[in-house]
C-alpha positions as CSV (number, residue, x, y, z in Angstrom):
1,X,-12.7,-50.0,4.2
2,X,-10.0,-47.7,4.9
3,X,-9.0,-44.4,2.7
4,X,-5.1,-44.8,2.1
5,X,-3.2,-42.3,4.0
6,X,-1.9,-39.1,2.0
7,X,2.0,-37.8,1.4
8,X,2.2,-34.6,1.6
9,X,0.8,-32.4,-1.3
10,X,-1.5,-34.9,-2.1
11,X,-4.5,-33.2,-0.6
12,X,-7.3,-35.3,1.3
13,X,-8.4,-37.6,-1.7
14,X,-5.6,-39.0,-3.0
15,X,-7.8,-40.9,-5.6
16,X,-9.4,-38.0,-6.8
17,X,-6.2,-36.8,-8.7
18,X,-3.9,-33.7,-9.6
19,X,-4.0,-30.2,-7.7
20,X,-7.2,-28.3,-7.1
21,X,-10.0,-28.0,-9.6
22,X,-7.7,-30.0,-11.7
23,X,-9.8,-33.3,-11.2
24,X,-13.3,-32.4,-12.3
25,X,-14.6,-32.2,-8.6
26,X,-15.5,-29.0,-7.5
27,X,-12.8,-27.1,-4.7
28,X,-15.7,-26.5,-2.1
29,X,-16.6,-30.6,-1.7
30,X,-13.0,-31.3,-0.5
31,X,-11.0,-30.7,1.7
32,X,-7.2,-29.1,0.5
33,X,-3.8,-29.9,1.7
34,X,-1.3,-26.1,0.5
35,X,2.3,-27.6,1.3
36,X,4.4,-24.9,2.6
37,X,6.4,-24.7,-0.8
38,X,3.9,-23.9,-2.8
39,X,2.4,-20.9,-1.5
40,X,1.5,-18.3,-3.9
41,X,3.3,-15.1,-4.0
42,X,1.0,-13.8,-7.4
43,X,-1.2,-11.6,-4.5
44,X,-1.4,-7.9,-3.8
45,X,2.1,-6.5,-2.3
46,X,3.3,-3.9,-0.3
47,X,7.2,-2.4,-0.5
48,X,9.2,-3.9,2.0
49,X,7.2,-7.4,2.9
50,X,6.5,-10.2,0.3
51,X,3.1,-11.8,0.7
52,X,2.0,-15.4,0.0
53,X,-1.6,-16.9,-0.3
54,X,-2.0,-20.6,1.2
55,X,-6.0,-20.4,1.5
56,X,-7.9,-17.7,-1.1
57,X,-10.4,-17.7,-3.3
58,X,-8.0,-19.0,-5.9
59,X,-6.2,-21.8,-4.5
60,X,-8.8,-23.2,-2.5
61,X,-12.3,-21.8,-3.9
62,X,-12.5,-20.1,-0.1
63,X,-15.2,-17.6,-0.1
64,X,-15.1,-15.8,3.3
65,X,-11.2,-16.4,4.5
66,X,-7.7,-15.8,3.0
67,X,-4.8,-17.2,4.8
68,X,-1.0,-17.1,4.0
69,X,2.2,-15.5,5.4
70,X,4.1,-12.6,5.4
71,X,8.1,-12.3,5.4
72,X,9.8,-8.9,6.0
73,X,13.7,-8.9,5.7
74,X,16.3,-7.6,8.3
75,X,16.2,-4.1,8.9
76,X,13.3,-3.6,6.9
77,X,10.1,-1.8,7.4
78,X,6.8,-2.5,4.7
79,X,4.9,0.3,3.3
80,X,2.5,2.2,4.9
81,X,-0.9,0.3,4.1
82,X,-4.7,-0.9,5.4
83,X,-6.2,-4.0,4.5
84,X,-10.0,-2.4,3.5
85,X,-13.0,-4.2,5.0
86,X,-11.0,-7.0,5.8
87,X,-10.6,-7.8,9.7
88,X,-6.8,-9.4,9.6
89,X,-5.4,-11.7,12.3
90,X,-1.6,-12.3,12.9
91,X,0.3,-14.9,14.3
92,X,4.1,-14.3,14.5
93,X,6.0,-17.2,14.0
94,X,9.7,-16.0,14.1
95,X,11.5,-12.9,14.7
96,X,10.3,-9.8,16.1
97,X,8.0,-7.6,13.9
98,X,6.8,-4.3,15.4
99,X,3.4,-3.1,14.0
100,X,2.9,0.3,13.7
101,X,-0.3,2.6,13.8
102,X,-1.8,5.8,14.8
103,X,-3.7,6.5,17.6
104,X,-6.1,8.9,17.6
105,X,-7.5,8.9,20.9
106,X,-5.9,11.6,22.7
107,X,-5.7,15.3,22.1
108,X,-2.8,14.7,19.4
109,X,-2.1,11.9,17.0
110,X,0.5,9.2,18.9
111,X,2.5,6.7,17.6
112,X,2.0,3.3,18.4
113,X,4.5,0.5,17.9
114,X,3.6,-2.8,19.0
115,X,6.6,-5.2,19.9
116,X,6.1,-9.0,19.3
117,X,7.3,-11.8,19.4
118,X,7.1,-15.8,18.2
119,X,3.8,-16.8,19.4
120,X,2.1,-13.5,20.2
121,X,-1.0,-12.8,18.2
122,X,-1.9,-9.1,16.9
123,X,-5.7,-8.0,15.5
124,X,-6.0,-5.3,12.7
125,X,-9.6,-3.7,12.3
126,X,-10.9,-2.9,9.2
127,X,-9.2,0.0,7.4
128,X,-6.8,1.0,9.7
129,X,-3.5,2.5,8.2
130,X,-0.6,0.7,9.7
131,X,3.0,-0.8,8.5
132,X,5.1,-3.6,9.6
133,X,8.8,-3.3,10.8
134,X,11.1,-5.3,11.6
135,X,14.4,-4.0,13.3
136,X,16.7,-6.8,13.7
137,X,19.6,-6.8,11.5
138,X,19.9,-10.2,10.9
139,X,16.5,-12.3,11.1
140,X,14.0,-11.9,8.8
141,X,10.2,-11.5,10.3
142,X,7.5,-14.0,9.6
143,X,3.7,-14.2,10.4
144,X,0.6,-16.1,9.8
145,X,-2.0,-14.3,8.1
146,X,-5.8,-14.9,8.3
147,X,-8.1,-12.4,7.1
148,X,-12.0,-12.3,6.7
149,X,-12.2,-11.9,3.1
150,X,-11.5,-14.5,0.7
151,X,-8.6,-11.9,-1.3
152,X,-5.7,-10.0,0.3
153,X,-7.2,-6.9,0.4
154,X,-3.9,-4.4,0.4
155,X,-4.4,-0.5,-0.3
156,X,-1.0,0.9,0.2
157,X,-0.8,4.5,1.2
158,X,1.5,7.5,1.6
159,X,1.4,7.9,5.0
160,X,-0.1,6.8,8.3
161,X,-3.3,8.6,9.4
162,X,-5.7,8.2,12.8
163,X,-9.1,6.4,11.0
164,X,-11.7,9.6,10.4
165,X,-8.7,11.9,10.2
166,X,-7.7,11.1,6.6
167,X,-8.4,14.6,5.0
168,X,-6.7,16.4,8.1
């Protein structure tokens, strides 16, 4: 009375057929297996990181999460950007990305460059301007991206500014 076990890519009913929403039943009654090569880069960019989807609205039918990963290249720093009313959570998996922001709790506007590592986690609140960065010459940066909205959510923007401060 045992399911057969699945390979991977073949999600968690093997018997119900092809890729999601391809088999008649709908995405939200099953469960859903993304291999890693098959993420989808087709979601909203910023210069200087590429940006693939595992778990979105799209892929999956997820209505409150998106999920996926982030690469940024040797030397290489991303736009500056914000991620709207999304709350995004990041897991760095390799290299050593440095995420940059402004803070705007002091009498002037500092600079703030966080300096991670594999396994360190990093939280970005809603709408806060910030960019990614990653200053070895030779290993490219990756993290894990979850954020509370079921899209990417990317605004990129021409500079970095402290939140409440974007008309100064």
């Amino acid at each position: 009375m045992s399911e057969p076990t699945t390979n991977p890519g073949e999600g968690f009913h093997p018997h119900l057929g092809g890729a999601a929403g391809q088999s008649g039943t709908p995405l939200r009654s099953r469960l859903h297996h993304i291999r890693a090569d098959a993420l989808d880069a087709g979601t909203a960019q910023t210069e200087g990181m590429r940006r693939f989807a595992a778990v979105s609205g799209r892929t999956t039918g997820s209505e409150k999460l998106w999920m996926g990963q982030t690469h940024v290249a040797p030397s290489t720093s991303s736009s500056d950007h914000h991620h709207g009313e999304s709350e995004t959570a990041i897991y760095v998996v390799s290299g050593h990305p440095e995420f940059v922001f402004l803070d705007g709790s002091g009498p002037r506007p500092q600079e703030v460059r966080l300096r991670t590592g594999p396994g360190d986690y990093v939280f970005v609140p809603p709408f806060v301007p910030h960019r990614e960065e990653n200053p070895d010459p030779s290993e490219e940066a990756v993290v894990v991206i979850a954020r509370s909205t079921q899209e990417a959510i990317v605004v990129n923007l021409p500079r970095l500014y402290v939140l409440g401060q974007e008309d100064g």
